[in-house]
Each structure stands twice: as structure tokens, then as C-alpha cells.
N, C-alpha and C positions, 0 to 999 in steps of 0.2 A: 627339538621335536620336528621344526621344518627339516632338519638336513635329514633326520630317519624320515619321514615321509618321502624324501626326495630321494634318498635310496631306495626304500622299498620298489620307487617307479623304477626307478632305476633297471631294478633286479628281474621287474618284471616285463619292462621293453625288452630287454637281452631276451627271456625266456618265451615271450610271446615270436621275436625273429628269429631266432634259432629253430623253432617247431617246423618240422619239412610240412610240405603241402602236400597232403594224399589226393594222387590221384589213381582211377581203375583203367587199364587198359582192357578193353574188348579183344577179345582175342582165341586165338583156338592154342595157343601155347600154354603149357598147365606147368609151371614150377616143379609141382610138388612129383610130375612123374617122371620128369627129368631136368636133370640141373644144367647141360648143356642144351640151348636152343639149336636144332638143325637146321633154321633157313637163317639167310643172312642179317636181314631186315630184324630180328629181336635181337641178334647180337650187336650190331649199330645201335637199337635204343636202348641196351643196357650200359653201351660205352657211352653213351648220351647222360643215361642217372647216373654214371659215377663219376663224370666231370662237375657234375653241378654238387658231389660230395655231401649230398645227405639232405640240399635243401629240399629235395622233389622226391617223393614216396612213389613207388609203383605198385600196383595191387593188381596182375590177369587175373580178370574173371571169362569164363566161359562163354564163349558167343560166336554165331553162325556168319557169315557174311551178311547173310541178309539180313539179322538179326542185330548188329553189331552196330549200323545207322539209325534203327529205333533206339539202343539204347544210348546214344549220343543224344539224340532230341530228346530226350525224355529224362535223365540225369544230367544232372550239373557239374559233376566231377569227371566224366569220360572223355577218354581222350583216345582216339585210334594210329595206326603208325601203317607206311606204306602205303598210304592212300591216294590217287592220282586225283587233282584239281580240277574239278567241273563247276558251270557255273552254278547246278542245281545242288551241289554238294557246300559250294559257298556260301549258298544262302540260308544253310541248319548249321554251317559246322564256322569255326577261328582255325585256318593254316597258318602253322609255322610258316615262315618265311623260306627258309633254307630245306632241302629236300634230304630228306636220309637216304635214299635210295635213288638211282637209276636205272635205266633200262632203253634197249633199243626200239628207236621206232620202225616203223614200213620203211624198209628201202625197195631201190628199185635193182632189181635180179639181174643180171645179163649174161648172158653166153656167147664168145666169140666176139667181144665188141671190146673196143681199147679205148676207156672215155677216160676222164677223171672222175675224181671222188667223189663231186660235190655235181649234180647233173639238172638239168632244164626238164622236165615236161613236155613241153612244148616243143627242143629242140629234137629230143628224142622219140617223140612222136610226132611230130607235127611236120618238121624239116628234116629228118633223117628217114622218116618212113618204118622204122622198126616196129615190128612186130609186137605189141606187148598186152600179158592175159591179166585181166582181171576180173574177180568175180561179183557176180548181179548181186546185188542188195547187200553185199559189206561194205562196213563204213573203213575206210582210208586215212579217217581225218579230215577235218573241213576244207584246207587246201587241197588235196589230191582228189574227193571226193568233188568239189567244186568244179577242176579242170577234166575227170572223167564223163562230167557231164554235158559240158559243154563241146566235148572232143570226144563222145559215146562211138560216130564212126571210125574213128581212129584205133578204136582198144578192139581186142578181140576177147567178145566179155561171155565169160562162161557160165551155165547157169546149174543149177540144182545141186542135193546135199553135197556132193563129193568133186564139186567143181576146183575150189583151190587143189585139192588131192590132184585130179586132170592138168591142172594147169603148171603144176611143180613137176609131175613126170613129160608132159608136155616138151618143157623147155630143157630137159636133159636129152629127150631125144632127136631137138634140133628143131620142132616141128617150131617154136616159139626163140622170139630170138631175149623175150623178159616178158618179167612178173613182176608185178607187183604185192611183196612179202614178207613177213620178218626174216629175217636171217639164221634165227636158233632154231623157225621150223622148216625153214629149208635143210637144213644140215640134220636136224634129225632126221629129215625124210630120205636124206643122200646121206648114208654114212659113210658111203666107199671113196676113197679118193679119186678113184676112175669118173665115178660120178658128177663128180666136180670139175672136171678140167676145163678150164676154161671160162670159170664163171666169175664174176666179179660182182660187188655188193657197192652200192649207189646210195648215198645220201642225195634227196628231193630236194632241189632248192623250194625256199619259199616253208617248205614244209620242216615240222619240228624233228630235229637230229635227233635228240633222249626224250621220253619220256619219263617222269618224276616221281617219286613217289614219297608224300609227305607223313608230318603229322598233322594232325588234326583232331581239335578237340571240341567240348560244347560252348556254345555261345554263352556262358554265364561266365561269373564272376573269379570263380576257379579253374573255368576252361582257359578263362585271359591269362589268367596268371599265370599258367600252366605253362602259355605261350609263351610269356615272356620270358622264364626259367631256360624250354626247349632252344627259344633265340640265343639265350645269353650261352648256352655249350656248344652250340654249332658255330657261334664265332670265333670259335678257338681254333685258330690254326694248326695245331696240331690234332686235332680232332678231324678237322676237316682232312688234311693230309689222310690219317688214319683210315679214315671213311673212303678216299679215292683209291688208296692201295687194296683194300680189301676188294674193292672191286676187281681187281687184278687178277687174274684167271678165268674167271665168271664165262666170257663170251670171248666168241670169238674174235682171234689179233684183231681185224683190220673195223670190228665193231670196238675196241677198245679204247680203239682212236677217236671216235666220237663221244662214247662216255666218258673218258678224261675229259676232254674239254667242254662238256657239256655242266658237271661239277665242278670244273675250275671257272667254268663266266658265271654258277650260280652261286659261287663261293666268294665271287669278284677276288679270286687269286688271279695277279698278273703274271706274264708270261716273261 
């Protein structure tokens, strides 16, 4: 009788571990109206549920951006993906540790100038005297925003709706010798090659190379777990690998240079 007792438990620890963990993702991706997802970021967290092999259930349900942080705080089982880490978002939500996504930050633009990759603030405004636009009341990031402030006469800062627009045509017609700007909307804004001659793209010391974008679930007891699941598939080396190459085409060469290595120091892959 004990040893049937001690199997039935048996039977039913197996079937209680084996039961995947349902979770709902937020999201404007619908399954049911198309089976391949178009943007990159739902394809990374599906190659996320099929490394972890059935223990971790996904469910998209429909939801706005805006909409999509209430139902985080408010259900126990949501979990969002892509999401960049703030401290106001840290304090409703559980980050994965590892970032599914990448992307570039602010660099600093330049035309006609032969720096390196990796550039000073300070040297380039401060001690070089360069010319550089940026615009009133956008934020830059706490590092660059921080030194635009305290070096305001230094920048030549533009002001009203379509100031960044002024400041990107600006520095192709030589009147600016840099910006401060991403890189994908400068090249959208220059598509021609002519337009480009001469410019080169600046990672800010001090200031962050990639910006991240995680998962992030609800602070309850299924959003932990959830985490813990999302942890244990991203520490797969291959996975991780997978995740960097895809990134590969995405942005432009000399930004690619920085999102590699931006996911390999958050991957703690060594060199």
C-alpha cells in the first residue's frame, strides 16, 4: 500500500513539472492573422519558447502600447518583450536579465572631420571648437543631456517643431560641422550617397553605445517564474549567437560594430 501511495506521488510530481507555465504576452502581434511575425523582436521570443521546449506557454493578447503597462500591473501572468529598462518601469515590472533585442544609441554625426570611433564631448566641443547642433528640449540621455547643459554655449541648439529636420540638412550643407542623432534617421533623411560624403558616425564616451530591449514581466509569482524560464534560454550559447547574427543586416555596417559588441559584453561572451 505504501509503495502505491508512493507512486501515485510519484506520478503526480512528474505531471505537476512537466505542465508548461502559461504566460500572455501584450502585444499588437495576432497569431491567428499571420503565422509569420514581421518585426524582429517576436521572432527572437519565439526562438526564446522553443529553446525552453514546451516548459513556458505563450498566449498574445491584444494591446496598445499604452495599454500594454496597465495590463502588466494589473495581471499576474503578463509578461511584455522589447521593452527598454527605466527606473520607473523597474518598479511595476521583473527584467529578464539578458536583452532580446538591440539597438543604437545617439551618436555624434560629423562631416569633414577624421576622429575615431569612440569620441570625448568635451574634446570635440570644448577643445576642438566644433561646431555641433542640437536640439531645445530633447532628451540625449542623462550623460549627453547632462554635458549640454553645462556647455549650452558651446552647442548651437536649435529650437522649434522641425529643428532636428534643420539641423540634419544643416550639417550636409556644411553650415554645421555635427549633430547630435541617430544614425538610421540621419540616413533616412540622406538617402543619396552624395549626401553622405564625408560624414562619419561617433559613439559618445561616457554615454551608452546600444540601447536594450528586454523582457519584462509582472512582479508576481508567475511573472518570477516566467523570468526565470526567459534567463535559463538566453543563457544558451547558441541562442545567444543566433540572436546576434540576426541582428546582422538590420543597421548600418559601422552601427553594427557597436551592437555586436554591445550583446556580446551583455551575453558575457568573450572575445
Amino acid at each position: 500500500m505504501l509503495k502505491t501511495c508512493l507512486l501515485l506521488v510519484a506520478l503526480m510530481s512528474s505531471v505537476v513539472a512537466a505542465k508548461s507555465l502559461e504566460i500572455q504576452i501584450a502585444s499588437d502581434y495576432n497569431p491567428s492573422v499571420s503565422e509569420e511575425p514581421a518585426d524582429l523582436a517576436t521572432v527572437l521570443l519565439l526562438k526564446v519558447r522553443s529553446q525552453l521546449k514546451g516548459r513556458l506557454s505563450l498566449e498574445f493578447i491584444p494591446a496598445s502600447r499604452l495599454r500594454e503597462w496597465r495590463e502588466l500591473e494589473t495581471h499576474p501572468n503578463i509578461c511584455l518583450y522589447n521593452k527598454v529598462k527605466t527606473p520607473e518601469r523597474e518598479a511595476v515590472a521583473v527584467f529578464v536579465e539578458y536583452p532580446l533585442m538591440a539597438f543604437p544609441a545617439n551618436r555624434l554625426i560629423l562631416r569633414g572631420q577624421k576622429l575615431p570611433s569612440n569620441v570625448s564631448l568635451k574634446d570635440v566641443v570644448v577643445s576642438k571648437g566644433l561646431r555641433i547642433g542640437v536640439t531645445k528640449g530633447r532628451s540625449y540621455g542623462k550623460v549627453i543631456d547632462g554635458f549640454i547643459e553645462k556647455y549650452a554655449d558651446s552647442f548651437i541648439i536649435g529650437e522649434g517643431a522641425n529643428s532636428a529636420f534643420r539641423l540634419r540638412k544643416m550639417l550636409v550643407q556644411g553650415k554645421l560641422d555635427g549633430i547630435i542623432e541617430y544614425t538610421s534617421v540621419f540616413l533616412d533623411h540622406h538617402a543619396k550617397p552624395e549626401q553622405r560624403e564625408g560624414v562619419t558616425f561617433h559613439k559618445i564616451d561616457d554615454a551608452k553605445a546600444t540601447i536594450f530591449g528586454y523582457i519584462a514581466c509582472a512582479d508576481s509569482t508567475q511573472g518570477r517564474k516566467a523570468v526565470s524560464l526567459f534567463e535559463l534560454a538566453l543563457e544558451n550559447k547558441q541562442l545567444q549567437k543566433n540572436i546576434i547574427d540576426a541582428h546582422k543586416g538590420l543597421f548600418f555596417e559601422q552601427e553594427m560594430v557597436f551592437i555586436e559588441q554591445g550583446l556580446n559584453e551583455a551575453y558575457n561572451i568573450q572575445p
